[in-house]
C-alpha positions as CSV (number, residue, x, y, z in Angstrom):
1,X,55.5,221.1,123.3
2,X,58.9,220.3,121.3
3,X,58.7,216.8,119.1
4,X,61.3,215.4,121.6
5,X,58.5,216.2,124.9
6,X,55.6,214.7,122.2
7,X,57.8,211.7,121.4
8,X,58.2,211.3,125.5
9,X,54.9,211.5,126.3
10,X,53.9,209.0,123.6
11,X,56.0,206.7,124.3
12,X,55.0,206.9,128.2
13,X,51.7,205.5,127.1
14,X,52.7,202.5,125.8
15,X,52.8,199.3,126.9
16,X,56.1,197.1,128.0
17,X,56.1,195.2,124.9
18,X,55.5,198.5,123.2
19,X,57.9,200.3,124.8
20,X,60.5,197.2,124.1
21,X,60.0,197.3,120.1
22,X,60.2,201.5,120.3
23,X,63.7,201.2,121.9
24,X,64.8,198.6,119.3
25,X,63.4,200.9,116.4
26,X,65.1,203.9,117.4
27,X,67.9,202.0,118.0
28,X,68.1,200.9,114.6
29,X,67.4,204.6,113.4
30,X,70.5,205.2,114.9
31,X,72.6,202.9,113.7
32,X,71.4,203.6,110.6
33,X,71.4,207.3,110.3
34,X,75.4,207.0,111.5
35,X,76.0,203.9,108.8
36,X,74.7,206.3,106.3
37,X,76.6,209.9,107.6
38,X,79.9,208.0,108.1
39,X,79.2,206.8,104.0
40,X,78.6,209.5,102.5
41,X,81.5,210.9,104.2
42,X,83.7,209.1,103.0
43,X,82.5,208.8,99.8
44,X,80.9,205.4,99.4
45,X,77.5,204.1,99.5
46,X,76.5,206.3,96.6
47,X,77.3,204.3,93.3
48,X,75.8,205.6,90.2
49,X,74.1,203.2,87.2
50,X,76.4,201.7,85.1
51,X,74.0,202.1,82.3
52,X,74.1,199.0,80.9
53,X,71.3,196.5,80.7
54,X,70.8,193.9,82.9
55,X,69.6,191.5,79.9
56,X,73.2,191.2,78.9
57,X,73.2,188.5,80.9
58,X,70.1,186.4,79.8
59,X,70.8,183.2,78.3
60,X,74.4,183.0,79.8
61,X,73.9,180.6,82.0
62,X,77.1,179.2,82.9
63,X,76.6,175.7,84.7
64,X,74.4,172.3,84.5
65,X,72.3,173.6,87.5
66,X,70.1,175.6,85.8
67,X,66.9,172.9,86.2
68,X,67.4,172.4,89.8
69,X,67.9,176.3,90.7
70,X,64.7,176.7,88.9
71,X,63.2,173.6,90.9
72,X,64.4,175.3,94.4
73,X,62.3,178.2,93.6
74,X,59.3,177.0,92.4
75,X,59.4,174.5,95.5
76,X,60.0,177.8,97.8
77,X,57.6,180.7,96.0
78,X,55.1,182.0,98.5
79,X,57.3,181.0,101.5
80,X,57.9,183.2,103.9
């Protein structure tokens, strides 16, 4: 039995609502995988470390928000 008749058969067992969040996934694989092909063909996506430290930026903060950014996520931590 090839994966494609295994995947077939599997997916003949499920449920509707199963069956419904299956097509979405493999949508999504799909989209995906071609997102990612059609990048690296043309030579994005891939962007390599810059090296430098992202603590070049601490205590840089440029505005007079600072307290109420910090506020905001306190007020939101463990929200989801």
């Amino acid at each position: 039995m090839t994966v494609r008749e295994r995947l077939m058969a599997e997916i003949g067992d499920l449920p509707n609502g199963l069956v419904v969040q299956a097509l979405a996934l493999i949508q999504f694989l799909k989209v995906d995988y071609l997102r990612r092909q059609t990048a690296l063909a043309s030579g994005g996506f891939y962007r390599p470390r810059s090296g430098r430290s992202p603590l070049r930026h601490a205590g840089k903060w440029a505005g007079d928000d600072l307290l109420d950014c910090l506020d905001l996520v306190r007020s939101n931590r463990g929200i989801v």
